[in-house]
Biopython code that builds the backbone (N, CA, C, O; Angstrom):
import numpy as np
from Bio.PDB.StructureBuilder import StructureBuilder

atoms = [
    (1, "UNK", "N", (3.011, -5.180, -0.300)),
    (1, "UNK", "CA", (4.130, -5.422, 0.589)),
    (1, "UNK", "C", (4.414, -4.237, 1.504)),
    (1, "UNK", "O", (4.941, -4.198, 2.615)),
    (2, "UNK", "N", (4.042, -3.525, 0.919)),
    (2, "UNK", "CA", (4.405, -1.588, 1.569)),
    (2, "UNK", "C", (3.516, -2.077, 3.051)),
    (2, "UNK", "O", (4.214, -2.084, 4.065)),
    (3, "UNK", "N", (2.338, -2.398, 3.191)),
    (3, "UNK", "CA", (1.447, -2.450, 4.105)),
    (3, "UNK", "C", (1.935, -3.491, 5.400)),
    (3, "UNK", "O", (1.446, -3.427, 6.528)),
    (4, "UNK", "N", (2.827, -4.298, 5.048)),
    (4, "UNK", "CA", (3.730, -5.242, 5.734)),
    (4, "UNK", "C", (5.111, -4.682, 6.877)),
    (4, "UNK", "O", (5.521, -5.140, 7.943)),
    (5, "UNK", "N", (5.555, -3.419, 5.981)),
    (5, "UNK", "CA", (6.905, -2.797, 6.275)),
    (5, "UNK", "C", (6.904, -2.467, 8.174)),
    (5, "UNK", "O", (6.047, -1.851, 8.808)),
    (6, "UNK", "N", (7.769, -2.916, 8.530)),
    (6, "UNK", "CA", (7.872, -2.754, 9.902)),
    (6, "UNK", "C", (8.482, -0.977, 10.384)),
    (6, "UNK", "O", (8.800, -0.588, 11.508)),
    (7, "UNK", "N", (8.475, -0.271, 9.198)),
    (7, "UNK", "CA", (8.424, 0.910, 9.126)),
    (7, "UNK", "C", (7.186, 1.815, 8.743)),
    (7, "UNK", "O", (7.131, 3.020, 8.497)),
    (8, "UNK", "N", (6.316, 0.941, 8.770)),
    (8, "UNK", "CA", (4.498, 1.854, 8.770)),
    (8, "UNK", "C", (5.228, 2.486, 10.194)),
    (8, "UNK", "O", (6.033, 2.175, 11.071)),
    (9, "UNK", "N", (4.064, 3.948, 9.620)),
    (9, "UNK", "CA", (4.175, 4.592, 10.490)),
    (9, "UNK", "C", (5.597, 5.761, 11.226)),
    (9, "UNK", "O", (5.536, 6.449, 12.245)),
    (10, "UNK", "N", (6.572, 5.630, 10.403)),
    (10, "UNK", "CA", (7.708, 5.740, 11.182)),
    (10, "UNK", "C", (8.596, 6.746, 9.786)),
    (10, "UNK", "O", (9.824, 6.771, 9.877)),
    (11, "UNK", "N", (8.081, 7.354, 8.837)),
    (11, "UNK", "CA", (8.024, 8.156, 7.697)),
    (11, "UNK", "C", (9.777, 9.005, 8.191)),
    (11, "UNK", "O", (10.787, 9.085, 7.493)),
    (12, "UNK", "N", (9.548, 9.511, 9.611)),
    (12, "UNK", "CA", (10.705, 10.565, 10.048)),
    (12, "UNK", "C", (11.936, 9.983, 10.301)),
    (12, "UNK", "O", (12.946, 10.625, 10.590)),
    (13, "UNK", "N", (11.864, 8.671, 10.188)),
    (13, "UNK", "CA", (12.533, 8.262, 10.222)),
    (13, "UNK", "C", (13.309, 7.929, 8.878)),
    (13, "UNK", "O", (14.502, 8.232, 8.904)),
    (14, "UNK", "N", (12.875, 7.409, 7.818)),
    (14, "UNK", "CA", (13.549, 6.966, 6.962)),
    (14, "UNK", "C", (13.753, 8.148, 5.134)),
    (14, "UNK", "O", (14.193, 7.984, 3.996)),
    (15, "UNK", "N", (13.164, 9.132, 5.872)),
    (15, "UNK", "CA", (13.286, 10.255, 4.842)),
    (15, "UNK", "C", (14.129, 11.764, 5.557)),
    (15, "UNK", "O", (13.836, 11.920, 6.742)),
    (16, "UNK", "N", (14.971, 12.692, 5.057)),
    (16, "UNK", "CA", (15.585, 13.554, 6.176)),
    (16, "UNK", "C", (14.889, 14.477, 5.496)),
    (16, "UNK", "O", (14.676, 14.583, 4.288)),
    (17, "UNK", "N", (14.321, 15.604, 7.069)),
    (17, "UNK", "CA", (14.043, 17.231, 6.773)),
    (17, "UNK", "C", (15.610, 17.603, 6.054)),
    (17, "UNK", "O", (16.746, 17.153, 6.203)),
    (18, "UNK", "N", (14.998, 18.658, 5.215)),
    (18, "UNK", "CA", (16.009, 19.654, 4.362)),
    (18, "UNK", "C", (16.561, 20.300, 5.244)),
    (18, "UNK", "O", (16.949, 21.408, 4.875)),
    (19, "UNK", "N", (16.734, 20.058, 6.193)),
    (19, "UNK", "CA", (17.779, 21.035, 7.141)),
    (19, "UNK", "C", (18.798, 20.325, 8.065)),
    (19, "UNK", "O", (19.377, 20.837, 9.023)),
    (20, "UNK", "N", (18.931, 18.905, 7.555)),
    (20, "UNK", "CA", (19.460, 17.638, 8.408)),
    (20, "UNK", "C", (21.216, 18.083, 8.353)),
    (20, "UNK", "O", (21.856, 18.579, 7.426)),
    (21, "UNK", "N", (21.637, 17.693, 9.691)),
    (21, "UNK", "CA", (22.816, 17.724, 9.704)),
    (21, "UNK", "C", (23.064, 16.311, 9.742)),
    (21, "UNK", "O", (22.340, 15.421, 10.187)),
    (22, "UNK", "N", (24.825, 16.198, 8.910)),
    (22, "UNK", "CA", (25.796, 14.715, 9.243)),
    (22, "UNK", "C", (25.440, 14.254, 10.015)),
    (22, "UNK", "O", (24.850, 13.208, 9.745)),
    (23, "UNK", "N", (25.510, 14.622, 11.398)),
    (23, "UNK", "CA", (25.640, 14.049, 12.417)),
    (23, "UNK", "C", (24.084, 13.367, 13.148)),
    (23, "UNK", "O", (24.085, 12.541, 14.061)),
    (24, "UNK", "N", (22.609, 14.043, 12.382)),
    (24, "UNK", "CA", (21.707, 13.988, 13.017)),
    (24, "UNK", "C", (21.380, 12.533, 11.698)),
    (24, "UNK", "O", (21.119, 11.511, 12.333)),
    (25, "UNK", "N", (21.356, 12.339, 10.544)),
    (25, "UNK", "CA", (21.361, 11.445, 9.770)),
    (25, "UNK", "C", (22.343, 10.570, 9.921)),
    (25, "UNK", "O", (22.026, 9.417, 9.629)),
    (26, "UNK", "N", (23.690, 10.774, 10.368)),
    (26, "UNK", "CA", (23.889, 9.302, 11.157)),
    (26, "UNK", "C", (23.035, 8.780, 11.957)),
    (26, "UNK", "O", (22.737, 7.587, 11.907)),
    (27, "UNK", "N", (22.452, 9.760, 12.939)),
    (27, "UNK", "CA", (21.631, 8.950, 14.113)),
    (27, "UNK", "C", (20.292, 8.044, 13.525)),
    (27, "UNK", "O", (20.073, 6.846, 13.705)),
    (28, "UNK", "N", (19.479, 9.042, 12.761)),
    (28, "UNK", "CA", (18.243, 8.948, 11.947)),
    (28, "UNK", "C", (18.743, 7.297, 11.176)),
    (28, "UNK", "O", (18.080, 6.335, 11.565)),
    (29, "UNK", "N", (19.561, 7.093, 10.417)),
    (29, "UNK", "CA", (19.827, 5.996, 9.662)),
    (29, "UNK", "C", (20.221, 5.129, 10.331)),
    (29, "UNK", "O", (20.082, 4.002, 9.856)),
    (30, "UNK", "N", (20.821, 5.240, 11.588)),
    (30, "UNK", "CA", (21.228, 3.990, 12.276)),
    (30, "UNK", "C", (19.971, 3.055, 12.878)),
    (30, "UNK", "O", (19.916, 1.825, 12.893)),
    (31, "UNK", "N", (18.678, 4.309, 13.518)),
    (31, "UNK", "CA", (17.651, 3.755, 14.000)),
    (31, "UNK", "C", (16.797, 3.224, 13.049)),
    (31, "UNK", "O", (16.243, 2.166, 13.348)),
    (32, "UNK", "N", (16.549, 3.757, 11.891)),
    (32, "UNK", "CA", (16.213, 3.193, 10.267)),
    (32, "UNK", "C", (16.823, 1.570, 10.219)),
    (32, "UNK", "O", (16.194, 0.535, 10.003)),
    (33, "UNK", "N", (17.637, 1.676, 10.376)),
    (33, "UNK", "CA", (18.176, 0.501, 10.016)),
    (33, "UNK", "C", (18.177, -0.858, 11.040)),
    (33, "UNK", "O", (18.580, -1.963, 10.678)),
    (34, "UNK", "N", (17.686, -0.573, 12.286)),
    (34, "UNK", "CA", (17.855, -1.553, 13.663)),
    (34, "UNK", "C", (16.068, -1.834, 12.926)),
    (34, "UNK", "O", (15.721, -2.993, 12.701)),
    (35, "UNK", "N", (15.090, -0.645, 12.622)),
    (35, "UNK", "CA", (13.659, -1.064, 12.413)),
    (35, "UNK", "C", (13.911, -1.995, 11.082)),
    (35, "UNK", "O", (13.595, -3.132, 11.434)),
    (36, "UNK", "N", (14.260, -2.018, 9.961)),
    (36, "UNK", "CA", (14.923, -3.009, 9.023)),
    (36, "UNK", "C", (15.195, -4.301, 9.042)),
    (36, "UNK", "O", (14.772, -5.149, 8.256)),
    (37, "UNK", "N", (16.145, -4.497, 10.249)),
    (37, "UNK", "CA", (16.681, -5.335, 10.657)),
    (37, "UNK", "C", (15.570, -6.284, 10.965)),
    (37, "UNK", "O", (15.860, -7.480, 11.015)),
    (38, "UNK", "N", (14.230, -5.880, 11.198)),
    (38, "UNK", "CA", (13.731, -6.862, 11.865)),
    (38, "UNK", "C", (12.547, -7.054, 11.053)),
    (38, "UNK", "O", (11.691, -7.838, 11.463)),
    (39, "UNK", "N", (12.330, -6.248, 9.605)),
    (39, "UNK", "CA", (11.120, -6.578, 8.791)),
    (39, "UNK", "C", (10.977, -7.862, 7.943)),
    (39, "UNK", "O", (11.938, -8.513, 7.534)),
    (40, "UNK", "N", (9.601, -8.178, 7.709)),
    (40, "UNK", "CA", (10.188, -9.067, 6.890)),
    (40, "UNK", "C", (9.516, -8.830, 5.681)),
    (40, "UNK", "O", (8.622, -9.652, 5.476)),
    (41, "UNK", "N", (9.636, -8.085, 4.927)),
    (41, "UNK", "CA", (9.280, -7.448, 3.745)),
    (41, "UNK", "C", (10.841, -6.639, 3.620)),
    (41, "UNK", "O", (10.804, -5.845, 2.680)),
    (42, "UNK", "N", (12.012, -6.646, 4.237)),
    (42, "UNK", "CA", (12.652, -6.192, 3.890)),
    (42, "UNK", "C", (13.881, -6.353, 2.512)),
    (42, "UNK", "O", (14.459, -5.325, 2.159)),
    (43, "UNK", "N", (14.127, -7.377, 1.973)),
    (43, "UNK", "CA", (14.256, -7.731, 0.780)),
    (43, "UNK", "C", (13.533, -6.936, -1.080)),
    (43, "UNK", "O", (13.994, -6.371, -2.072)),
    (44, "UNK", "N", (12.456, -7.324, -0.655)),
    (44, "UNK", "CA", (11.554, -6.597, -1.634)),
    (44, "UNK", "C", (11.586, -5.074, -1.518)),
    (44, "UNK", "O", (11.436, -4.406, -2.541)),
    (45, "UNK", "N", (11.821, -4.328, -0.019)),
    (45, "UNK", "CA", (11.530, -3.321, -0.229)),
    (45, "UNK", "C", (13.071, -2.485, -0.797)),
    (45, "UNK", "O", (13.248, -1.373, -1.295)),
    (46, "UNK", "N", (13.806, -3.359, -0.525)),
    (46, "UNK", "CA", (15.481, -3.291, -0.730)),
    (46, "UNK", "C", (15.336, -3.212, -2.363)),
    (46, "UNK", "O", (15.893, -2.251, -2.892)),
    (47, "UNK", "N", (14.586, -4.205, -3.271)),
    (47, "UNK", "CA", (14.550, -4.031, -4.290)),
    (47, "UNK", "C", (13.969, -3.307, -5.406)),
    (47, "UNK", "O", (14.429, -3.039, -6.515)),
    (48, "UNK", "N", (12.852, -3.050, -4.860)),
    (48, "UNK", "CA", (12.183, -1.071, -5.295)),
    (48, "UNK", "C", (12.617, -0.398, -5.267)),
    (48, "UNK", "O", (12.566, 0.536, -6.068)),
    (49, "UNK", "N", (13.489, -0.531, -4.041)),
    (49, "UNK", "CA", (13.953, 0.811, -4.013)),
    (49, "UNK", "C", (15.361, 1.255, -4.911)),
    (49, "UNK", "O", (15.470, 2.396, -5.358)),
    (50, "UNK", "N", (16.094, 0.527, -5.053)),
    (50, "UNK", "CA", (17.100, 0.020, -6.953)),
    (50, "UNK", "C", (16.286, 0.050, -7.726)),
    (50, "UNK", "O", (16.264, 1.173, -8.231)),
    (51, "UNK", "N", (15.427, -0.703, -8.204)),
    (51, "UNK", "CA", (14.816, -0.448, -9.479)),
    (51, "UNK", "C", (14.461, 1.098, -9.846)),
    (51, "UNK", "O", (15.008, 1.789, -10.705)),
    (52, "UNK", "N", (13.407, 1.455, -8.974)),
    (52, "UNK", "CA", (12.874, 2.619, -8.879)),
    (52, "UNK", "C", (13.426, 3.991, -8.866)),
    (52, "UNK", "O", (12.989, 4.970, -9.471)),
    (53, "UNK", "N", (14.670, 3.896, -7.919)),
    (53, "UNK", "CA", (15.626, 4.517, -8.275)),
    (53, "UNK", "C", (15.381, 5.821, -6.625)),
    (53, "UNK", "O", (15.507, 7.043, -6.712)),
    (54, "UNK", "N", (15.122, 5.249, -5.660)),
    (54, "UNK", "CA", (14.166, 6.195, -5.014)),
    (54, "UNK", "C", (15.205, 6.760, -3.814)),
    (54, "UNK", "O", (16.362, 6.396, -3.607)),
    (55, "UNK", "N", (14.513, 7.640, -3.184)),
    (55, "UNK", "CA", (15.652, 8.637, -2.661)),
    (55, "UNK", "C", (14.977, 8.158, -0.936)),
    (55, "UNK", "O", (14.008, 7.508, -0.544)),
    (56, "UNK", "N", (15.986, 8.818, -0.352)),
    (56, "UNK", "CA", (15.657, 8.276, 1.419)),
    (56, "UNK", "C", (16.269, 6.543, 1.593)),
    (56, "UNK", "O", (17.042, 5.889, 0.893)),
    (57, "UNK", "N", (15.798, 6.338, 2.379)),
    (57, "UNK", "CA", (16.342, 5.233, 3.285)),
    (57, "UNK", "C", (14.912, 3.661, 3.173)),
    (57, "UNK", "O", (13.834, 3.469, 3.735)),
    (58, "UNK", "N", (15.665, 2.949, 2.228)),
    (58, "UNK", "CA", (14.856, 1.645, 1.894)),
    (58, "UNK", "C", (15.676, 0.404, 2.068)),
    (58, "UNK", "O", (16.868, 0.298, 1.778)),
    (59, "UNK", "N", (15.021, -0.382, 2.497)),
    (59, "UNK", "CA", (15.604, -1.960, 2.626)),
    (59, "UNK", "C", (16.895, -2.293, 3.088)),
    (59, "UNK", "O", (17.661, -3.197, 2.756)),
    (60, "UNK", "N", (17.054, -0.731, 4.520)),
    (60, "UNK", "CA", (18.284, -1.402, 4.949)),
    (60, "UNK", "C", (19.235, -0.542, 4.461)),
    (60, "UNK", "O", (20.245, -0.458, 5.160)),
    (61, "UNK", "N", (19.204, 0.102, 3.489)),
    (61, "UNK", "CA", (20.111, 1.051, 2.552)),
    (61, "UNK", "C", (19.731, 2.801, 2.732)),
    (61, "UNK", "O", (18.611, 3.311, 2.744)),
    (62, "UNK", "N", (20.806, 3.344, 2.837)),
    (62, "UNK", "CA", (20.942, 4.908, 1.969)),
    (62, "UNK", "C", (21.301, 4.963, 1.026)),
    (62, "UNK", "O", (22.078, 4.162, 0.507)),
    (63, "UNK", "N", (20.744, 6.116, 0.447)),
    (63, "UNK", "CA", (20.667, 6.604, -0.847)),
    (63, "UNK", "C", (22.292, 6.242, -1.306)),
    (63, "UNK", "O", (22.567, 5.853, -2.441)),
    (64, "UNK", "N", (23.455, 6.467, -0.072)),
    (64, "UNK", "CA", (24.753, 6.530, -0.679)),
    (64, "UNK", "C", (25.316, 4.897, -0.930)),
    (64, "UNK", "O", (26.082, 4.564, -1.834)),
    (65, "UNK", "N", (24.700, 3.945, 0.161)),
    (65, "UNK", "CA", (25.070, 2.864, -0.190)),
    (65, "UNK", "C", (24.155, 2.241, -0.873)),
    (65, "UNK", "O", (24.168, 1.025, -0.682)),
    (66, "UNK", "N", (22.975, 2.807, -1.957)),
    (66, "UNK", "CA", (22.188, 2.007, -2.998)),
    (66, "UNK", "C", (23.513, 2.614, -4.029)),
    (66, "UNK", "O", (24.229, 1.845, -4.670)),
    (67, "UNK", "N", (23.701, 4.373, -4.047)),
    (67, "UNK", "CA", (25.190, 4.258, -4.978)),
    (67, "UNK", "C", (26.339, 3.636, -5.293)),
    (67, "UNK", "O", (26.768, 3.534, -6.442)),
    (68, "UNK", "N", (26.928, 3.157, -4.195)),
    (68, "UNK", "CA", (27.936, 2.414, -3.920)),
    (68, "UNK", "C", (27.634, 1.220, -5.024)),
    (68, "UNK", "O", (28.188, 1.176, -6.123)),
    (69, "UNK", "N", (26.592, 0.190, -4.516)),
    (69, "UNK", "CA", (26.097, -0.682, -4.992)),
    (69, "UNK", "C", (25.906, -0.914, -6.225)),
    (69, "UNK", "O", (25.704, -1.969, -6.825)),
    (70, "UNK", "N", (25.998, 0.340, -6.628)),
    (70, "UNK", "CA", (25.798, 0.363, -8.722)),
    (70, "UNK", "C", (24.410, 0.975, -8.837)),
    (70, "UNK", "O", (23.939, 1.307, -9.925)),
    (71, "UNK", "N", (23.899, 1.085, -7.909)),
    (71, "UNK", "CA", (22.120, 2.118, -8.746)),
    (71, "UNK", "C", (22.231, 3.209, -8.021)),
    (71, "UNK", "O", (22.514, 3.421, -6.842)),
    (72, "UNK", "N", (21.871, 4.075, -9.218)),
    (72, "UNK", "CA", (21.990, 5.400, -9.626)),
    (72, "UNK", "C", (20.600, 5.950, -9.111)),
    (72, "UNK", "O", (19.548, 5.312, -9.078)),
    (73, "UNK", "N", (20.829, 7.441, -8.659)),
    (73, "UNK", "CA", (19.604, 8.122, -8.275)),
    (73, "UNK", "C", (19.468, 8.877, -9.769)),
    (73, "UNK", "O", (20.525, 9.281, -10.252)),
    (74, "UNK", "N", (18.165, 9.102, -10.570)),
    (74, "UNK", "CA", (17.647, 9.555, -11.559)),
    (74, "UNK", "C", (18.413, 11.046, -11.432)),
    (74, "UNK", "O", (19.373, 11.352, -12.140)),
    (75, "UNK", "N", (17.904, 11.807, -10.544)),
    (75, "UNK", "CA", (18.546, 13.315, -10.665)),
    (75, "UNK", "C", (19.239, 13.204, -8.928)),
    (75, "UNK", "O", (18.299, 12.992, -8.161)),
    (76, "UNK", "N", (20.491, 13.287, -8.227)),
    (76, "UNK", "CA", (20.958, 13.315, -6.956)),
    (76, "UNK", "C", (20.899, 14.832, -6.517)),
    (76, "UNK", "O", (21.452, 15.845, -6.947)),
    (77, "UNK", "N", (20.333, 14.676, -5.863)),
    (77, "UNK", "CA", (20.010, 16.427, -5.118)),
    (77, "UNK", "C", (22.000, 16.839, -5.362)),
    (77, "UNK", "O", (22.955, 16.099, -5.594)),
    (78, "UNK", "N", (21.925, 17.835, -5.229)),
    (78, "UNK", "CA", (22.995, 18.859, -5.604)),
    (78, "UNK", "C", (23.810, 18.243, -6.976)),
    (78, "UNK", "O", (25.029, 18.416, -6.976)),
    (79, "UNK", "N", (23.131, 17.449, -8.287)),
    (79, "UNK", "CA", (24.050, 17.034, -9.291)),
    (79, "UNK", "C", (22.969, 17.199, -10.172)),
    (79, "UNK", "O", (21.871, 16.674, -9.985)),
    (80, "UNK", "N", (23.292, 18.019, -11.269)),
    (80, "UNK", "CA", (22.413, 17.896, -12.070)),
    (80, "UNK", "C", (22.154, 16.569, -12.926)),
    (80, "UNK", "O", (23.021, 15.699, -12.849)),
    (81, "UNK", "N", (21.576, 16.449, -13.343)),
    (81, "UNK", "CA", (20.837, 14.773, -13.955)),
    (81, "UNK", "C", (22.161, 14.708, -15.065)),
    (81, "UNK", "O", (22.975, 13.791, -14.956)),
    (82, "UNK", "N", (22.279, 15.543, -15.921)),
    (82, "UNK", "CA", (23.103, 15.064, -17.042)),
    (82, "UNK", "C", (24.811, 14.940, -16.485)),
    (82, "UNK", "O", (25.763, 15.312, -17.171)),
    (83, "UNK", "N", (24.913, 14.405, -15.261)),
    (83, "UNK", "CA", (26.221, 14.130, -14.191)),
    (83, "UNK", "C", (26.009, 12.793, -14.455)),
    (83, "UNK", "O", (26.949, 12.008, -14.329)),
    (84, "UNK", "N", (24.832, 12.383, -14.831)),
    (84, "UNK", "CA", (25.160, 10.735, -14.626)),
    (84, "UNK", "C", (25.497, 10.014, -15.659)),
    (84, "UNK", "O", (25.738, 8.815, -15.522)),
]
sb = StructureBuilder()
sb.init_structure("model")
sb.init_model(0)
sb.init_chain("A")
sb.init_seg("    ")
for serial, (resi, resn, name, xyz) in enumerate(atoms, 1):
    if name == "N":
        sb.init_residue(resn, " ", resi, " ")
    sb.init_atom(name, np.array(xyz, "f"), 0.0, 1.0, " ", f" {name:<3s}", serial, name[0])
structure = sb.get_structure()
């Protein structure tokens, strides 16, 4: 299904450099999300990425609204694992 994603190719987009500001990951996730909008593997990839537990920007979602949602990131960058 990965080979389907209307995000081949487009990696900078849906993962942030360690030096990302608020304001530049609003932008980054909004355009993430218009390429989303139009996959059609996007469902499934929405659901790996909950199960799996995976970090960056999948199926339409950030990391903060897969939290929201009830799934947990394994270790959340700045929380140590035993936070959860």
């Amino acid at each position: 299904w990965m080979k389907k994603g209307a995000c081949l190719g487009l990696t900078h987009l849906f993962f942030p450099s360690s030096s990302e500001r608020p304001q530049a990951r609003e932008r980054r996730e909004a355009e993430a999300r218009e390429v989303c909008r139009q996959c059609e593997v996007l469902v499934t990839c929405r659901d790996f990425a909950r199960t799996n537990h995976e970090y960056g920007f999948w199926g339409g979602e950030s990391e903060d609204e897969r939290h929201l949602a009830g799934y947990r990131l394994i270790a959340p960058i700045g929380l140590p694992s035993t936070a959860l």
